[in-house]
C-alpha positions in Angstrom: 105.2 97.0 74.2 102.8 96.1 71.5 99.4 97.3 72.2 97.6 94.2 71.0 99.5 92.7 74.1 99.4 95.3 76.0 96.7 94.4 78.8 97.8 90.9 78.8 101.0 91.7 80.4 100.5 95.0 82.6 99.2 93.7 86.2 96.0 96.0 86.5 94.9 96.7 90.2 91.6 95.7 91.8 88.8 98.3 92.0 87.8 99.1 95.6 84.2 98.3 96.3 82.4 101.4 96.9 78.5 100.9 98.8 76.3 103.5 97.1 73.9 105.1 99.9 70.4 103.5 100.6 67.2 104.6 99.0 65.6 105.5 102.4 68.9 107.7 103.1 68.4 109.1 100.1 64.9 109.7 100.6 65.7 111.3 103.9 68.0 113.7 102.4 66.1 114.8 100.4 62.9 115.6 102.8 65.5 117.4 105.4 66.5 119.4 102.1 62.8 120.1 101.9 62.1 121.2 105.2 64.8 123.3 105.8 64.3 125.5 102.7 60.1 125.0 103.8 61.6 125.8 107.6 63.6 129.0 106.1 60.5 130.4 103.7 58.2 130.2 106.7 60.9 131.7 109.3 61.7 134.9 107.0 57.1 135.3 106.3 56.9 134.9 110.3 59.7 137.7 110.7 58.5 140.6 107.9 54.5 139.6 107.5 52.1 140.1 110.4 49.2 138.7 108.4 51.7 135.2 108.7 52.6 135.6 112.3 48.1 135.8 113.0 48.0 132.6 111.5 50.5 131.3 113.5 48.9 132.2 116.7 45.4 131.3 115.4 46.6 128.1 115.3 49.2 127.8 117.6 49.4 124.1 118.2 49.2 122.5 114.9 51.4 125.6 113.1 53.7 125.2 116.4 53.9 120.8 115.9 54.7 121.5 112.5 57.5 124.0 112.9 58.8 121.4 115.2 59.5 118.6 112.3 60.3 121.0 110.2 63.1 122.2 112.4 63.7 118.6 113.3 64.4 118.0 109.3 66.3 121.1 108.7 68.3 120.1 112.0 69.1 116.6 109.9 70.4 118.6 107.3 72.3 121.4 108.8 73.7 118.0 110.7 75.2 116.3 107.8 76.6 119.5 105.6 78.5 120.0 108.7 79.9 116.3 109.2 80.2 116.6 105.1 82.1 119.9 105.4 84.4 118.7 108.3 85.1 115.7 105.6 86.1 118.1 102.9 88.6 120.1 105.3 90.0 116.9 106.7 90.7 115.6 103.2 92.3 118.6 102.3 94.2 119.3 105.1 95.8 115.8 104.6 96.5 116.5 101.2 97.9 119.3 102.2 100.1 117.7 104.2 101.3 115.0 101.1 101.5 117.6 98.5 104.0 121.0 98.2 106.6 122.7 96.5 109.7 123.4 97.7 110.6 126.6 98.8 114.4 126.8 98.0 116.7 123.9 96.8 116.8 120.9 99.1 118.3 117.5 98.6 115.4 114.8 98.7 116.2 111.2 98.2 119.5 111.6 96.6 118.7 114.3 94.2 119.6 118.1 94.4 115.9 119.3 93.7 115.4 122.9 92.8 113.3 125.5 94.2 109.7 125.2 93.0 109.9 121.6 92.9 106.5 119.8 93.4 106.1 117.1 95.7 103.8 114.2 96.6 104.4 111.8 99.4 103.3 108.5 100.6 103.8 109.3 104.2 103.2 112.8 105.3 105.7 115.3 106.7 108.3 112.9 105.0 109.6 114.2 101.5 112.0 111.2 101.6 109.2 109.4 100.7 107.8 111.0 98.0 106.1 109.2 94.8 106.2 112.0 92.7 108.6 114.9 92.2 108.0 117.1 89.1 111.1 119.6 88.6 110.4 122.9 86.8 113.7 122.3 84.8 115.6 119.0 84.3 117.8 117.8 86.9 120.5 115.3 87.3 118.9 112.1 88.7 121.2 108.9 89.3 123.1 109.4 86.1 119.8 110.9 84.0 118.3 113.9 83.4 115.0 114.1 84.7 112.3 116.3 84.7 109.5 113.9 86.5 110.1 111.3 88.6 107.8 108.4 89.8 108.5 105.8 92.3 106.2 103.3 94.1 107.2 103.0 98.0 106.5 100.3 99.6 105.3 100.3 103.4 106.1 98.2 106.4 103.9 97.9 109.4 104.3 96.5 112.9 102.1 93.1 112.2 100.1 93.9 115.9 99.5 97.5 115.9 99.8 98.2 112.2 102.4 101.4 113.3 104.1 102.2 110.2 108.0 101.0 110.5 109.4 101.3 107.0 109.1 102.8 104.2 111.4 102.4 101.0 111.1 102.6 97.0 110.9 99.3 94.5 110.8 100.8 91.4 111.2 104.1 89.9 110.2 105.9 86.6 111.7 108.5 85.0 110.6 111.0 82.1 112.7 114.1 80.9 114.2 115.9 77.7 115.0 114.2 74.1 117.1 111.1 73.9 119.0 109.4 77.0 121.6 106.9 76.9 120.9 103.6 79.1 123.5 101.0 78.6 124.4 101.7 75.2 120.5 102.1 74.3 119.2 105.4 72.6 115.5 105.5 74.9 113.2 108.1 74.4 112.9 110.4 77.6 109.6 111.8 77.2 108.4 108.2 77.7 109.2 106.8 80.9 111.9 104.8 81.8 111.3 102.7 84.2 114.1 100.8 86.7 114.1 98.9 90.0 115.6 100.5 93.1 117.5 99.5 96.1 116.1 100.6 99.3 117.9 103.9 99.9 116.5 105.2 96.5 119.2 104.1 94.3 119.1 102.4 90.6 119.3 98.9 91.2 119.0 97.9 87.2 117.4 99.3 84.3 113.8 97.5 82.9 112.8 99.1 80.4 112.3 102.3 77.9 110.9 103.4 74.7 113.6 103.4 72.0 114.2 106.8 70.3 116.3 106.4 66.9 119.6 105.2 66.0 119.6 101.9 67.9 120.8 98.9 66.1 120.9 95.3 67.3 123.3 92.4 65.7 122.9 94.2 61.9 119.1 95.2 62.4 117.4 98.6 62.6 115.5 98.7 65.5 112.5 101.7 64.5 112.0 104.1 67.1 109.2 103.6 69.2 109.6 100.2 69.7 109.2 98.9 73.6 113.0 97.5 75.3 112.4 95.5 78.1 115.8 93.9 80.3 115.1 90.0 80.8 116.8 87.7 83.1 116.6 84.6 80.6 113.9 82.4 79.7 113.0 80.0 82.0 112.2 76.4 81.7 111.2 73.3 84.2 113.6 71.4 83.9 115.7 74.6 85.1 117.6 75.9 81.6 117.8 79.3 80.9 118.1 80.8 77.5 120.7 83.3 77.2 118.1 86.1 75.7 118.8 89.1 77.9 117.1 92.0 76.2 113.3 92.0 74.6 112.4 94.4 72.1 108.5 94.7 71.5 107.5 95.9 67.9 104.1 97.5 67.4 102.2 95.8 65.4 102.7 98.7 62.8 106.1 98.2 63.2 108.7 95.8 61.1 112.0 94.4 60.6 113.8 92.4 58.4 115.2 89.1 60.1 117.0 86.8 57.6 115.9 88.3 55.0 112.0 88.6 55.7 110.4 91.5 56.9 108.7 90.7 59.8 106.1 92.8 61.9 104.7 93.2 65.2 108.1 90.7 66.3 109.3 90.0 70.1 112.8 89.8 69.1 115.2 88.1 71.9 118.6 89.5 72.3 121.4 88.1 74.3 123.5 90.2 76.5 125.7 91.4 73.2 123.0 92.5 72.1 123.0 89.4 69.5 120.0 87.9 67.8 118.7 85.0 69.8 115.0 84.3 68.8 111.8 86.0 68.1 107.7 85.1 68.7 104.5 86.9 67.9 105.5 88.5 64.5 103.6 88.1 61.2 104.8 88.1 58.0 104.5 92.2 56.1 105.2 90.7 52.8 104.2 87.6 50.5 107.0 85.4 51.1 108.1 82.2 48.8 110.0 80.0 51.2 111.0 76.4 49.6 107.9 74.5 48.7 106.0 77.2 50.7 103.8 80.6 49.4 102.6 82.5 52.8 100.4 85.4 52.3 101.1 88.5 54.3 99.7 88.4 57.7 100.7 85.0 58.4 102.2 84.6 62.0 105.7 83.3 62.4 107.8 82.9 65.3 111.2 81.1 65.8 111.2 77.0 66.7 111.2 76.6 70.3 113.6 74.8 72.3 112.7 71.5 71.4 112.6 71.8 67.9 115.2 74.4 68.2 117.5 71.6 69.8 117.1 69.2 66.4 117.2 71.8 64.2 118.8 74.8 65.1 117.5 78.4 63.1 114.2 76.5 62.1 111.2 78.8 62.1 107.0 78.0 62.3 104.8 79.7 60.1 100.9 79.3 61.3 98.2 80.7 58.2 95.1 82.5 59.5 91.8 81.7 58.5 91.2 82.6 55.1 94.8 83.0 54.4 95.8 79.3 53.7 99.6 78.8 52.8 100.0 77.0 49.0 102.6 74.1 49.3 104.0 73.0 46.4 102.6 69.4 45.5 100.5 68.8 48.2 97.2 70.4 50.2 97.2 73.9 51.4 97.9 74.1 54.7 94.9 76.3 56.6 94.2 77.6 60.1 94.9 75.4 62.5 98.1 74.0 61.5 101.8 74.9 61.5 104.5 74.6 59.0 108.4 74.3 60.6 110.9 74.8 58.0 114.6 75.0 58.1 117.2 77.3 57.5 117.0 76.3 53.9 113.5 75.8 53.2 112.8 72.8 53.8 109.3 71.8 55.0 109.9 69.7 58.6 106.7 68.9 59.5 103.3 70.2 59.1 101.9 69.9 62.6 98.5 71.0 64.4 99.5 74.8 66.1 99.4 72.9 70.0 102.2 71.0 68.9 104.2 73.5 67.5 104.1 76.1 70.8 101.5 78.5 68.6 98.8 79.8 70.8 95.9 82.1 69.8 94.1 84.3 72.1 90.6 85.2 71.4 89.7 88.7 70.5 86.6 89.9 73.7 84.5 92.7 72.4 83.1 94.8 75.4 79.6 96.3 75.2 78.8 94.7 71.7 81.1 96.3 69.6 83.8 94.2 67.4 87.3 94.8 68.4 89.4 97.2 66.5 92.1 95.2 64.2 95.8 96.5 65.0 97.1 98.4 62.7 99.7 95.9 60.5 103.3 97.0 59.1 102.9 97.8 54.9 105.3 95.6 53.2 108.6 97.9 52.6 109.3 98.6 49.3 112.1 96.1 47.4 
């Protein structure tokens, strides 16, 4: 998946709120911190120096008042290491109790695990369970080798009492050695695949994988490292479904050449013969002279959508940037803002404002005043 698009797409869990203590706790650790090293000095010249324990007893009742707070602080202190240290052993005794290797070869959801496997569980005491299994050798895993294995389990719960009653796998990533085949796909192991499950731990379908070399779609070189995602179809409102069934996500470093232009950063839409359907978000890596048209490099493109795909079929939309205006022979240049739709041939459909012609454009946020880094854009191959 492109990584201009990236954190559009990926759902990002919400941080947990976390209270930070009050100043006056604060405060109070600190002073029974204070008095209990002032409470330990004291104790240790009271015990070795007579001159200290004279004092003491010269003035017994303001000396003995003040050894009393100081032992009242100190008490405060010794109070909450203990409660802190009784945290620390619960916490790891839990881990302890989510977390271990295996001693000798088990088989753990499905899968013939080796000794010296390492573990991590969502419910303790129940290695069925586990979210992470990391094998010190790669094993056979539902048709792939694996050497790491990640799954998210979901939990049921008893809606009165909140007793656990379930719990079961969704989805399910796996990483392991050099190139794996998936469906006649050539992924890249050491990036996770990822794959929905049934409940029993099984593969339910494949969703997607980095691509590794040697994959080629309907004539077209797909370059390794591009993102392949399944898809179920486009969806519309009125209820149609286009028959793209694959997605494969181009960096924006990344290009290839679709009816003869070389196009970078593309979502290209495959159907379920792996045949060219459609493709959005790409932008032009060459110059390109197209009819009456002259688009610098840079310039976004994407295939008509479905209703100017349904009166002309193959048309495509080029939208210019700003400051990269597109020259059309005999008439204005056509500048940010607007969209040209042209036809198989060349020839110029409409020039339309982008809203009309399905291009969106998604502003850039900078984060703690500093100017978002550009993505890195394909070079134009060589002719």
């Amino acid at each position: 998946m492109p990584a201009h698009l990236y954190g559009r797409l990926r759902y990002h869990p919400p941080m947990i709120p976390v209270a930070l203590p009050s100043l006056s706790f604060v405060l109070l650790l600190l002073a029974s911190a204070l008095g209990a090293l002032a409470l330990l000095g004291w104790s240790a010249a009271l015990a070795f120096s007579g001159r200290a324990r004279r004092a003491f007893g010269r003035r017994r009742l303001a000396c003995g008042g003040l050894y009393a707070v100081l032992l009242v602080l100190a008490g405060y202190f010794a109070y909450f290491q203990g409660v802190a240290a009784y945290v620390r052993y619960e916490i790891e005794r839990e881990w302890r109790t989510r977390h271990y290797t295996l001693p000798e070869a088990a088989r753990v959801g499905g899968i013939d695990m080796p000794a010296g496997t390492r573990l991590s569980l969502e419910v303790a005491h129940s290695p069925d369970t586990y979210n992470r299994a990391e094998f010190p050798h790669p094993v056979s895993a539902h048709g792939l080798q694996a050497l790491r294995i990640e799954r998210y389990i979901a939990l049921d719960h008893e809606p009165d009492t909140y007793k656990l009653t379930e719990a079961y796998p969704l989805t399910m990533r796996v990483t392991g050695p050099g190139t794996q085949a998936i469906q006649g796909w050539r992924c890249d192991a050491a990036s996770p695949m990822h794959f929905s499950t049934r409940r029993d731990g099984r593969i339910a379908a494949f969703e997607e994988c980095m691509l590794a070399e040697g994959n080629r779609a309907d004539g077209m070189e797909v370059p390794p490292g591009a993102r392949l995602l399944a898809h179920e179809g486009t969806v519309y409102t009125d209820g149609h479904v286009d028959p793209d069934r694959w997605q494969v996500w181009l960096e924006p470093d990344m290009a290839v050449r679709i009816g003869g232009v070389w196009l970078a950063g593309a979502i290209i839409r495959l159907d379920a013969e792996r045949r060219y359907d459609a493709f959005e978000q790409a932008e032009l890596a060459c110059p390109l002279a197209f009819g009456p048209m002259h688009y610098p490099a840079g310039t976004e493109v994407r295939s008509a959508g479905r209703g100017w795909r349904e009166r002309h079929p193959g048309a495509w939309i080029f939208s210019p940037l700003a400051g990269a205006s597109a020259r059309y022979a005999g008439h204005p240049d056509v500048a940010d803002g607007q969209a040209v739709v042209q036809g198989r041939g060349g020839e110029v459909l409409a020039v339309v404002p982008n809203n009309e012609a399905g291009v969106l454009r998604f502003a850039a946020i900078a984060v703690g005043g500093n100017d978002a880094a550009a993505p890195r854009r394909a070079a134009c191959p060589p002719r």
